[in-house]
Structures are given as C-alpha cells and as structure tokens.
PLY file of the C-alpha trace (Angstrom):
ply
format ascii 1.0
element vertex 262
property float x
property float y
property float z
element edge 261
property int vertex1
property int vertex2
end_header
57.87 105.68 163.54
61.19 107.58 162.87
61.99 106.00 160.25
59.00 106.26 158.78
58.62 110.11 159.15
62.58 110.11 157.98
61.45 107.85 154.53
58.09 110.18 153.93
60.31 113.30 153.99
62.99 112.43 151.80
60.46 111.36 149.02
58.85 114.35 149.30
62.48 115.69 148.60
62.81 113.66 145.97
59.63 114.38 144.24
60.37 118.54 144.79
63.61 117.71 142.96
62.67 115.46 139.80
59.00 116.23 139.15
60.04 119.53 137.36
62.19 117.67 135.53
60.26 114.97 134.77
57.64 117.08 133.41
60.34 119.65 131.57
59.20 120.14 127.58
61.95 118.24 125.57
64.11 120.73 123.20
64.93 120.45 119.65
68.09 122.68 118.93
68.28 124.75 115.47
70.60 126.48 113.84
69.57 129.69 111.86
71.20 132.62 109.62
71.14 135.78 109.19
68.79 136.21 106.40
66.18 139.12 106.48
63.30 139.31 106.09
62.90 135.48 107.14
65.28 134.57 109.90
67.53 137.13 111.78
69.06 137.32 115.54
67.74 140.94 115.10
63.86 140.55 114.09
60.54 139.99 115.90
60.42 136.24 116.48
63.93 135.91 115.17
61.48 136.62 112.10
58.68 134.49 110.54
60.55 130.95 110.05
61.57 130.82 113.26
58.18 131.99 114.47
56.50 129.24 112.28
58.42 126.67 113.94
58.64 127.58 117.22
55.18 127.92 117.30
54.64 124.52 114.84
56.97 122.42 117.59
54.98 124.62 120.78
51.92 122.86 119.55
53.27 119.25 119.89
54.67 119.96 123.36
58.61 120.46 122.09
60.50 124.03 123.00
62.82 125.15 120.40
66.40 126.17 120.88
67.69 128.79 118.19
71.54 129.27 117.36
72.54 131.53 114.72
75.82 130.88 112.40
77.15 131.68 108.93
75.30 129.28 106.90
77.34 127.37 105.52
78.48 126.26 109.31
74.18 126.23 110.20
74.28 123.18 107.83
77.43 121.78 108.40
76.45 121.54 112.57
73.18 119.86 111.35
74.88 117.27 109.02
77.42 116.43 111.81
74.39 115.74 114.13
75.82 118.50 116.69
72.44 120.14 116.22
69.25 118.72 115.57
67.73 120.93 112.42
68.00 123.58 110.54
64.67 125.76 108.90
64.38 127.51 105.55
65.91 125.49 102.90
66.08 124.57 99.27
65.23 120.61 98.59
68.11 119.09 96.67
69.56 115.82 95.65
72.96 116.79 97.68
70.55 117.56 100.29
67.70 114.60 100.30
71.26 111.77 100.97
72.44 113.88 104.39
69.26 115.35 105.50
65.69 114.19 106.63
63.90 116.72 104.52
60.66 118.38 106.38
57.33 119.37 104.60
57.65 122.77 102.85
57.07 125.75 105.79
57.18 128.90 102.38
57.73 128.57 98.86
60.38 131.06 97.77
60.87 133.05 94.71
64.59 133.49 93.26
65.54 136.07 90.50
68.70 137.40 89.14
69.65 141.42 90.40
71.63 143.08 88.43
72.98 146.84 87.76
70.09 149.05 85.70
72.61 150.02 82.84
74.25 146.47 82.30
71.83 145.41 79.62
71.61 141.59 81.11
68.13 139.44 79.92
67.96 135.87 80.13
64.89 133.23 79.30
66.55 130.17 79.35
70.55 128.77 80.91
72.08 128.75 78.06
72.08 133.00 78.10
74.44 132.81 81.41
76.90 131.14 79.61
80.21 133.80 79.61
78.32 135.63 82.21
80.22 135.89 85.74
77.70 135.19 88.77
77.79 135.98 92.30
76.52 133.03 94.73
76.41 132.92 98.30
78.06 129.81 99.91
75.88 127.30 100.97
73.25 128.47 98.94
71.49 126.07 96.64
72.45 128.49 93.72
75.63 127.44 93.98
74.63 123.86 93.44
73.24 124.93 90.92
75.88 126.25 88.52
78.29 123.93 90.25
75.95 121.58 88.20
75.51 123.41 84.98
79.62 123.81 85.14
79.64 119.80 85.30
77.50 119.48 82.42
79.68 121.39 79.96
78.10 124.86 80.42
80.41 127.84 80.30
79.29 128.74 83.51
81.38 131.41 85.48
80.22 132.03 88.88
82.33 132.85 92.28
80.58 132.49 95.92
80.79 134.80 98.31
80.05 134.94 102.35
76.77 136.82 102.56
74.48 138.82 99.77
76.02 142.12 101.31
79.19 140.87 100.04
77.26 139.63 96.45
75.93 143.17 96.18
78.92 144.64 96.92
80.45 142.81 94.34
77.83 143.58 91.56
78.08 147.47 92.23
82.26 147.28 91.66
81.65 145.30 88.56
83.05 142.25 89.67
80.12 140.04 89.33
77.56 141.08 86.44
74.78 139.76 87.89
74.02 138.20 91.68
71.24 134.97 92.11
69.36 135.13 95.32
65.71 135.13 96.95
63.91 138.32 96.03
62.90 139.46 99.11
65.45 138.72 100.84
67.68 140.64 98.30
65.64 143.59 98.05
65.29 143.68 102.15
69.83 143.63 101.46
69.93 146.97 99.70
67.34 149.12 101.14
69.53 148.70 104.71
72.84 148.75 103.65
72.87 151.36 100.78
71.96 155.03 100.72
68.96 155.68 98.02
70.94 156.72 94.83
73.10 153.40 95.42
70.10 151.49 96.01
68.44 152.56 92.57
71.26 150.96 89.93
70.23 147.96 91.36
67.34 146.24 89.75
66.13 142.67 89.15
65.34 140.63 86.30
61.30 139.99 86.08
62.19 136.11 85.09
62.31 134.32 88.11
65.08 131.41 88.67
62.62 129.46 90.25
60.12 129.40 93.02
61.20 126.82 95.36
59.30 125.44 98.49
62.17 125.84 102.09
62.31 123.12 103.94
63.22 122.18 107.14
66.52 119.74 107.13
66.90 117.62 110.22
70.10 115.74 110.68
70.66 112.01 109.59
73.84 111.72 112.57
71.87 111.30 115.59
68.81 109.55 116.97
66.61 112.29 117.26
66.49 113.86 113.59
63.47 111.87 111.93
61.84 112.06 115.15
61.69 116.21 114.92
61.07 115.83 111.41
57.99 113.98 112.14
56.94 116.19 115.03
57.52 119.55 113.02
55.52 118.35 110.03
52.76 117.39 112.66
52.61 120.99 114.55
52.80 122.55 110.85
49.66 120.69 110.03
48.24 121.86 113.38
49.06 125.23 112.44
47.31 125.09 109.00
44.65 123.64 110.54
43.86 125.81 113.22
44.28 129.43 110.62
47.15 130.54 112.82
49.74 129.76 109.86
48.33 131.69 107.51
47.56 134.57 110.03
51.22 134.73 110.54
51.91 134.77 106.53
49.42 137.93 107.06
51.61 139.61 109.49
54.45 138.98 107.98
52.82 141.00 104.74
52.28 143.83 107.00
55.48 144.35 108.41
55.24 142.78 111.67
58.12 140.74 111.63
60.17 143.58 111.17
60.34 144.83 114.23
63.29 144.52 116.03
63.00 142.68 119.29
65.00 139.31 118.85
62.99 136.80 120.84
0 1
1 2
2 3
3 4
4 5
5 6
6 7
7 8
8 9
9 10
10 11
11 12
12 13
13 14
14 15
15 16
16 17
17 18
18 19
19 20
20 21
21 22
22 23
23 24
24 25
25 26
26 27
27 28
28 29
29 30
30 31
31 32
32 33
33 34
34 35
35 36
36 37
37 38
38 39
39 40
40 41
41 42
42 43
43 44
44 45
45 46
46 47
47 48
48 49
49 50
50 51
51 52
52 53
53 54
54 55
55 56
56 57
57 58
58 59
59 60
60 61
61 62
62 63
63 64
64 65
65 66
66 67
67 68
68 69
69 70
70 71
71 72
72 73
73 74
74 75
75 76
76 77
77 78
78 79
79 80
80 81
81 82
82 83
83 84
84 85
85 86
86 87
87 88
88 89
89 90
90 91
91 92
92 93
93 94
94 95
95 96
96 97
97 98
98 99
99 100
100 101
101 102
102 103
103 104
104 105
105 106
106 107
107 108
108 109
109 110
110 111
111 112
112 113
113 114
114 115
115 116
116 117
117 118
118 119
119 120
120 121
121 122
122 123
123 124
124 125
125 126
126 127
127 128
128 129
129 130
130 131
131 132
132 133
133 134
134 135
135 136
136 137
137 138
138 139
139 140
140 141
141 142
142 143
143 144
144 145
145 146
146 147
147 148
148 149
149 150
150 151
151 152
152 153
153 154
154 155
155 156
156 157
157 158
158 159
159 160
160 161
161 162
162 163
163 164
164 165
165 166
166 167
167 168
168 169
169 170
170 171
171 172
172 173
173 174
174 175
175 176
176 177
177 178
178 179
179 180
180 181
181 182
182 183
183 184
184 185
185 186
186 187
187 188
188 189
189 190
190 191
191 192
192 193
193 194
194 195
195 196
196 197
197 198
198 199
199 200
200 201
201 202
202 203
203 204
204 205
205 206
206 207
207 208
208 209
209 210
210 211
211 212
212 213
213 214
214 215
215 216
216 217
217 218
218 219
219 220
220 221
221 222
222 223
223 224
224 225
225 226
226 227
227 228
228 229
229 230
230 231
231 232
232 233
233 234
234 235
235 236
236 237
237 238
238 239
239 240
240 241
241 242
242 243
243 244
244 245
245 246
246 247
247 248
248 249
249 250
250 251
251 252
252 253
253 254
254 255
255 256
256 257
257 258
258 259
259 260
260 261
C-alpha cells in the first residue's frame, strides 16, 4: 500500500511538471526592422506587420517571437536558419532560391524623393541613367539597379544603412534622388527634420512600383515551410473573419502609431 501511495504521488508530480509543457503554444521566432510606419521596436503592436502576424499565427495556435536587427542582418539570421522568418518583404528571384516565400500580408507603393529645386522627372529607366541614387542595404532597390548596372545601364547608385542616412544624403547633395516605400519615407522626414527641412523634400508622382511584402521563411532548418504554411493559413483566417481588414482600418487612422512596443 506504500508503494502504491509513493507511485500515485510522484505521477501526480510528474503530471504538475510536464502538462504545462506539454500543452505550451509552439513559437515561431522573427526577425524585424526598424521601419515606420510598418514595423518598429517603438510602435503599437511593434506596428501593423507584426500585428498582422502575430495575430495571423495566434489564430492557428503558434505564439510569435519578435527580434529586431539592421536589416540586412534580419535576413541574413533567416537565410542561415538561426531564425525562423522574417515579415514585410519584396518577392525576388535572389529571394524565391533562399527563402520559402509567404502569401502577400500589404502591397507596397515605392517612389523616388527627391529635393523640390533639383528638377529630376523620370517615366521610364533609361532617365536614371547618369543619375546618382541612394539605396538602403538589403533593400530590394538595390537589387534592382544592381541589375540594371549588369545589363549595361549607366546606373550610379550607392547604399546606405537606413533611409535617415538616404535622406541625409539627398539634402547634402550627395545622392540626387533616394528610392524607397512612400510611406515609410514620408513617416522618415516628418520625425527627424524640423518643418523648413522637411519641405525641400518632395517625391516624384511616378511610382517605382507597387509591390506585394511577403513573409520569407528560412530554407536552413526544418521548420521554415512549416510556418510558411501555418502563416498563410491564419492570414486566410484573418481575411475571412474581417479582422484583417479592420486592422488595415486602424492602421489608416493612426492607431499604430502609438507608442507602446508590445
């Protein structure tokens, strides 16, 4: 009988000790950047992307696990399979080889800024040609004209670390005009320059492109397709159930702004 009270009590031990844990929600880690108004350490939500697809992986019973880097190393972590994913991306062929690509979370619109008094128009590549650029590393712009360059285009372009450092650039005159998303871009100057800075600055009405962002989920470890699959199923359920596009609405209004990190 001892023994038998002894054995009932240590499985009720061991049930105290690995039920939690056996019923613990499974984490996908992703890396993010700092880019406002989407993703920032600093915004409501860490902003709307991460929102969307914390909220997208919530729905298929996986908690999310944010780190934010430089970009170029978000990316880099993701190829190497250190981290699982990475949210808000540009599709490209580079990208499609090392990356399980995600369905499209926001399609993105991409313009040229450049100063009000510079005179710069363009309609199709062939006007950048002699024109110096400012790209941000790890940006698919820079694939871009990395491409153009290969094709025989006099293309001129130099990347820099962030768009702060892009805009900086364009206002000493050492870049004549600066590719990047246009929110994002116009969210740049109105925090980090006083008004009568803020006004040279303009953009050119022609967009680059409108891209969909993706999410890119890493081709180095056993778990990458597998989130893939799961994030494009909780972004269905999103769409589905209206709460995507209510989110879309608050992010119109300003809500995401806020600052309050998670």
């Amino acid at each position: 009988m001892k023994r038998t009270v002894q054995s009932i009590l240590m499985a009720g031990i061991l049930c105290i000790y690995f039920i939690p844990n056996l019923f613990a929600a499974e984490t996908v880690r992703l890396t993010n950047g700092e880019w406002k108004p989407f993703t920032s350490k600093k915004l409501k939500h860490y902003g709307i992307f991460s929102h969307i697809t914390t909220e997208a992986f919530n729905t298929v019973g996986i908690k999310v696990e944010n780190g934010f880097f430089p970009w170029k190393r978000s990316i880099t972590l993701v190829e190497s399979g250190e981290w699982d994913g990475t949210i808000g991306w540009a599709k490209s062929p580079e990208r499609e080889e090392k990356f399980y690509i995600s369905e499209p979370l926001y399609e993105g619109s991409y313009v040229f800024f450049n100063l009000k008094d510079s005179g710069f128009d363009w309609q199709y590549e062939d006007d950048l040609q002699g024109i110096k650029v400012g790209v941000t590393r790890g940006y698919v712009d820079e694939e871009w004209f990395k491409a153009m360059k290969k094709a025989g285009k006099n293309v001129i372009y130099e990347a820099a670390t962030s768009d702060l450092q892009n805009f900086k650039k364009l206002l000493a005159g050492r870049i004549r005009i600066f590719a990047t998303q246009k929110d994002v871009g116009l969210v740049c100057i109105l925090e980090n320059f006083p008004s009568d800075t803020a006004n040279k600055i303009i953009y050119h009405p022609k967009f680059i492109r409108t891209s969909p962002l993706h999410g890119l989920f890493t081709k180095n470890n056993n778990r990458g397709k597998k989130y893939m699959n799961l994030f494009n199923q909780g972004l269905k359920n999103l769409k589905d159930s209206g709460r995507y596009e209510q989110m879309l609405q608050d992010f119109k209004k300003g809500y995401y702004q806020k600052e309050g990190g998670k």
